[in-house]
C-alpha positions in Angstrom: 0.0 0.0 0.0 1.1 3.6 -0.5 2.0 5.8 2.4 3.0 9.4 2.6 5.9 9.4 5.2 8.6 11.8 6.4 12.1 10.7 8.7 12.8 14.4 9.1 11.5 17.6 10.5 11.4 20.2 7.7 9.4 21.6 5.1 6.4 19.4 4.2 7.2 19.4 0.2 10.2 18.7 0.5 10.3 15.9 3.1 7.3 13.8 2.6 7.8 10.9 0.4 5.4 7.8 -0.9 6.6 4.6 0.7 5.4 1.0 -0.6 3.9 -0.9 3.4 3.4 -4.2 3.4 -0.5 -4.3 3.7 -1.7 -4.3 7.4 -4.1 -7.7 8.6 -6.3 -7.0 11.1 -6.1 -9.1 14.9 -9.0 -9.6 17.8 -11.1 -7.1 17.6 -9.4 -4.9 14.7 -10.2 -3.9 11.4 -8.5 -2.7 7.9 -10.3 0.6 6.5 -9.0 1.6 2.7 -9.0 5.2 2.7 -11.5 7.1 1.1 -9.8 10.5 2.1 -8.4 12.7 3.9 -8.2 16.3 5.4 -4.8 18.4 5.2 -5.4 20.3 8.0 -2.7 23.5 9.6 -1.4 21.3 12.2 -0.5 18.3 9.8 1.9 20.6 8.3 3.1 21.8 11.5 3.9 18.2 12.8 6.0 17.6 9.4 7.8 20.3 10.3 8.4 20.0 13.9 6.4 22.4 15.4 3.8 20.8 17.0 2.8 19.9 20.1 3.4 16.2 19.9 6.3 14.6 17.9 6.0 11.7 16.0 8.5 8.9 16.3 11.1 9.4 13.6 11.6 8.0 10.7 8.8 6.3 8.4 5.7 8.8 10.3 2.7 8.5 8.3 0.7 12.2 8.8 -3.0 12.4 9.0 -5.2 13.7 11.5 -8.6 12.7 10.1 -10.1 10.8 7.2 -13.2 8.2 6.0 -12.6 5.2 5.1 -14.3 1.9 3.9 -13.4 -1.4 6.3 -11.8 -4.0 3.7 -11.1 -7.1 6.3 -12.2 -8.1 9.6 -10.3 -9.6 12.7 -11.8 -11.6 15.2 -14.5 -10.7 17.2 -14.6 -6.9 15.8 -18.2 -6.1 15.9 -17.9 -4.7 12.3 -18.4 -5.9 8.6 -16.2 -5.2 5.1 -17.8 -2.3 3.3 -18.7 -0.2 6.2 -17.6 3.0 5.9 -16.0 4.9 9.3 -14.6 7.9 10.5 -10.6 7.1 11.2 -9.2 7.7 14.5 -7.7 11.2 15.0 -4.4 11.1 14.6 -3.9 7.9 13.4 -1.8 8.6 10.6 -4.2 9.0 8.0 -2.5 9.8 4.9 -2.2 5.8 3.7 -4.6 4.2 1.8 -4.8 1.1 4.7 -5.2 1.9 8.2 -5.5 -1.0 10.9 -7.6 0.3 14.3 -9.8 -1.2 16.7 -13.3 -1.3 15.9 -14.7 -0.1 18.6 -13.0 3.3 18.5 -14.3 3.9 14.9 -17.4 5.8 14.0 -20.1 4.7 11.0 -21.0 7.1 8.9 -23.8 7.3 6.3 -23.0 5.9 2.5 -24.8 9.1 1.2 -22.4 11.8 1.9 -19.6 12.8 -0.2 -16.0 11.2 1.5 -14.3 14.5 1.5 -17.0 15.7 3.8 -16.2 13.2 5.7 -13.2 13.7 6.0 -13.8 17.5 7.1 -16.2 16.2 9.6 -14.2 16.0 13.0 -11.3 19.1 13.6 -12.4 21.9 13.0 -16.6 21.9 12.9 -15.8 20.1 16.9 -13.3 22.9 17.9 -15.6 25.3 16.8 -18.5 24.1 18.9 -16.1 23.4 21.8 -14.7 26.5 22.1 -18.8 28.1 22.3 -19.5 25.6 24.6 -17.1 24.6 27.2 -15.1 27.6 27.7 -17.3 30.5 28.5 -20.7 30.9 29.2 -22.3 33.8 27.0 -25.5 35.2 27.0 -27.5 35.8 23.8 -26.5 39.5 22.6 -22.9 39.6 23.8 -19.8 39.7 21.8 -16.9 37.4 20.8 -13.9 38.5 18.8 -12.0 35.9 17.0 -9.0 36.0 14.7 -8.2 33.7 11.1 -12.2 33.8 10.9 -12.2 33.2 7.3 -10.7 30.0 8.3 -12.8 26.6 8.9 -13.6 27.1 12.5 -13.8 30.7 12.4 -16.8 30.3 10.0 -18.7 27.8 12.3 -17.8 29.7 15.2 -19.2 32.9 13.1 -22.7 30.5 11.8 -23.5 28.7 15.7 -22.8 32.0 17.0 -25.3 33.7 15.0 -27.4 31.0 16.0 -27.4 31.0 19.5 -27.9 35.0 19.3 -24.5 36.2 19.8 -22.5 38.5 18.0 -19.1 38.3 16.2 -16.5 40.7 15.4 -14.3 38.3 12.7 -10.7 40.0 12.2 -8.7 38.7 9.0 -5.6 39.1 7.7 -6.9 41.1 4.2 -9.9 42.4 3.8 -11.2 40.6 0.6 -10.9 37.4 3.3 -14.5 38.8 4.6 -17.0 38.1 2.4 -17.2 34.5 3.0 -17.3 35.1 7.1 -20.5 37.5 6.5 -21.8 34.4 4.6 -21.4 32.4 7.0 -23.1 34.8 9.6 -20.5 36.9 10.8 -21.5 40.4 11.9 -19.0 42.8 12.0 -15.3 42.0 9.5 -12.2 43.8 10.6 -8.6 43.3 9.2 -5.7 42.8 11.8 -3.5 45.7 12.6 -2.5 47.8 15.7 -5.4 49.6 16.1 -7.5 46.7 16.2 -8.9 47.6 19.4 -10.1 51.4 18.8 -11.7 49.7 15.9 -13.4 46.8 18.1 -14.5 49.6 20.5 -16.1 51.3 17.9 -18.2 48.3 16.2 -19.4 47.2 19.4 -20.2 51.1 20.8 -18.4 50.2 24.0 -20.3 46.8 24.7 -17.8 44.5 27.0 -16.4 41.9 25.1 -15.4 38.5 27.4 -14.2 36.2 25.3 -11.2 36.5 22.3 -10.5 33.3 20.3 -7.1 32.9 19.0 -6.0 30.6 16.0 -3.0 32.9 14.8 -1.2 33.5 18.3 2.2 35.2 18.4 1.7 39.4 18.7 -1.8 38.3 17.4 -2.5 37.0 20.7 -1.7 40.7 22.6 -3.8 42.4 20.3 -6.8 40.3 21.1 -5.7 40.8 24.8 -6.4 44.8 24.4 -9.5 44.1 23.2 -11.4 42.0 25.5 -12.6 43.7 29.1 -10.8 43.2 32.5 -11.2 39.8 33.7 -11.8 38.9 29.8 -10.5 35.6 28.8 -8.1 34.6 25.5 -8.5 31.6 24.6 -6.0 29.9 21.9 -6.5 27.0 20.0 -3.8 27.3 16.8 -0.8 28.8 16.5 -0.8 29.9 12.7 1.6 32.5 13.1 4.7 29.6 14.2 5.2 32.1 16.7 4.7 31.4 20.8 1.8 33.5 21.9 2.5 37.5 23.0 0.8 38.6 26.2 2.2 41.8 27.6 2.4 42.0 31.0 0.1 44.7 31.7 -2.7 42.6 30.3 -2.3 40.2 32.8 -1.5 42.8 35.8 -3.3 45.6 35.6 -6.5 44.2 33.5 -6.4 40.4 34.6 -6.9 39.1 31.2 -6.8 35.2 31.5 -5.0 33.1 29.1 -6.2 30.0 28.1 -5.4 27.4 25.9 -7.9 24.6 23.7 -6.7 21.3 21.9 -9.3 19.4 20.7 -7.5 16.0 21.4 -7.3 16.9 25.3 -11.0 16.9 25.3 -11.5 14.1 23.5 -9.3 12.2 25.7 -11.1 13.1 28.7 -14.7 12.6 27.4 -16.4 9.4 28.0 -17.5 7.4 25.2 -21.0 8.3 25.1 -20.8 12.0 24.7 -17.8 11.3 22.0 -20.3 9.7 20.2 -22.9 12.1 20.7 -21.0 15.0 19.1 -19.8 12.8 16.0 -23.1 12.1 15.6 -24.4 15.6 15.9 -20.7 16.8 13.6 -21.8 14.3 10.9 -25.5 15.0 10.8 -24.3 19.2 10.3 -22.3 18.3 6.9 -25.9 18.2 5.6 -27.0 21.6 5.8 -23.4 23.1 6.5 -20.7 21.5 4.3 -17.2 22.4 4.5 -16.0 24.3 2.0 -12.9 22.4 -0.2 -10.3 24.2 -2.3 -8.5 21.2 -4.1 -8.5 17.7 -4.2 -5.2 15.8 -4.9 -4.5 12.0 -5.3 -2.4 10.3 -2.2 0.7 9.6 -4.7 0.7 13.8 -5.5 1.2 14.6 -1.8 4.0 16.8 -1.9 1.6 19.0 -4.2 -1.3 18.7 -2.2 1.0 20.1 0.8 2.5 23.0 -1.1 -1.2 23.9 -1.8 -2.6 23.8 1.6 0.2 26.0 3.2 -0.6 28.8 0.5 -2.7 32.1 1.2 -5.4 32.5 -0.4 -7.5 29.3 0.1 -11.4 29.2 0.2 -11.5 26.0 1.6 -9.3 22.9 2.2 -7.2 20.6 0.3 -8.1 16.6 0.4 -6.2 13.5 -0.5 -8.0 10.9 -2.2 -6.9 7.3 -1.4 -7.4 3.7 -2.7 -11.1 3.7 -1.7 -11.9 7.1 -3.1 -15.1 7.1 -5.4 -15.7 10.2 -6.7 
């Protein structure tokens, strides 16, 4: 089977490779799943190139935080049967077109939706609702900021925000970033710069905003800072900038702004069973009416290309690899 792998940390074009693996065979209670496809997501890159937050053991790792697949053989006693089609297990090195897992850690998904919204189904719609959910309390009619909201989670937070009656100020890096974020319901568009807070002051006629949302961090993460109310919180769940996050010190003294931090594999880890399954189940039945936008689509074998795409600007939407199982 082909594999994209990497044995060094550098840029993702120019260390991934396609490997020939020996085809896995599923034991007790495992299964094989033939990729259909899979997502190429910020933080892929950033593990190719060493700057994530975990390492992968070196050399021969296979990338991949998400993907669908279709299960192709059966070991003992795993309560599932060929032709099934499953959500992969985050972070299980997706980017192969044969994964082996244990079946009871997999998710069915429904034959009638298109595999590279499948494949989108996980991340970024679950960070999204996460960070609305289990991080601050709002009421209906209050305000949160967020940063890189053209960006996949900034346009779910933007649409369940509208939603639930709150309001959004959505600050991107260039202003023809916007339209899609008041498509997706975002109220107010700014574009990033010094005086990000006398403009957030003057959108939201002095209304206290609690909650900042940071996927860029570096000086990013400062600016935010100025703009949220004493005791307001910044929380940061990406670091797109490859910079550590920037909080000046009279932020945290003299306004008690709280810095806080999201990674969506934490909660999961922590979550019990049933209410993991309860939000993929929820995440999937969304695609419906809310699919995820995708830029390009490239075959498993072009993955060096499919990389060098998704780390350009530009994007409306995000690049997908297509593997042995993929049918249109």
């Amino acid at each position: 089977m082909r594999a994209a792998v990497f044995d060094r940390h550098g840029p993702p074009a120019d260390v991934l490779t396609i490997a020939d693996l020996p085809d896995p065979t599923p034991g007790p209670g495992q299964v094989v799943v033939a990729l259909e496809a899979a997502a190429v997501h910020p933080a892929d890159l950033a593990t190719i190139a060493g700057h994530y937050g975990v390492r992968p053991r070196l050399p021969g790792a296979v990338p991949g935080i998400e993907g669908v697949g279709r299960v192709v053989a059966v070991g003992a006693g795993a309560a599932l049967t060929v032709g099934q089609r499953v959500l992969l297990p985050l972070g299980v090195g997706t980017w192969r077109d044969r994964v082996v897992a244990t079946a009871r850690t997999l998710v069915t998904v429904p034959d009638d939706l298109p595999a590279e919204q499948l494949a989108l189904a996980v991340v970024n719609p679950a960070t999204a609702r996460l960070l609305l959910g289990q991080v601050d309390r709002l009421l209906p009619g209050e305000w949160i900021l967020q940063n890189a909201a053209n960006g996949a989670v900034g346009r779910t937070v933007a649409r369940l925000a509208r939603a639930r009656g709150l309001h959004t100020l959505n600050v991107v890096r260039r202003a023809t970033a916007g339209l899609c974020v008041r498509n997706a319901g975002g109220d107010v568009v700014l574009v990033d710069g010094p005086e990000l807070a006398h403009e957030v002051a003057r959108y939201t006629d002095g209304a206290p905003v609690r909650l900042a949302l940071d996927a860029v961090a570096g000086p990013a993460t400062d600016r935010l800072a100025r703009c949220v109310v004493p005791g307001g919180t910044v929380v940061v769940y990406g670091a797109l900038s490859g910079q550590p996050s920037t909080l000046g010190a009279d932020q945290t003294i003299f306004r008690d702004v709280r810095l806080h931090g999201f990674w969506l594999t934490t909660w999961l880890q922590q979550a019990d069973d049933a209410t993991r399954a309860a939000l993929f189940t929820d995440l999937v039945a969304d695609l419906r009416d809310h699919p995820q936008p995708v830029d390009a689509r490239f075959d498993l074998g072009a993955v060096a290309a499919a990389v060098a795409a998704a780390a350009r600007g530009g994007r409306d939407g995000k690049v997908v690899l297509r593997g042995e199982a993929w049918n249109g």
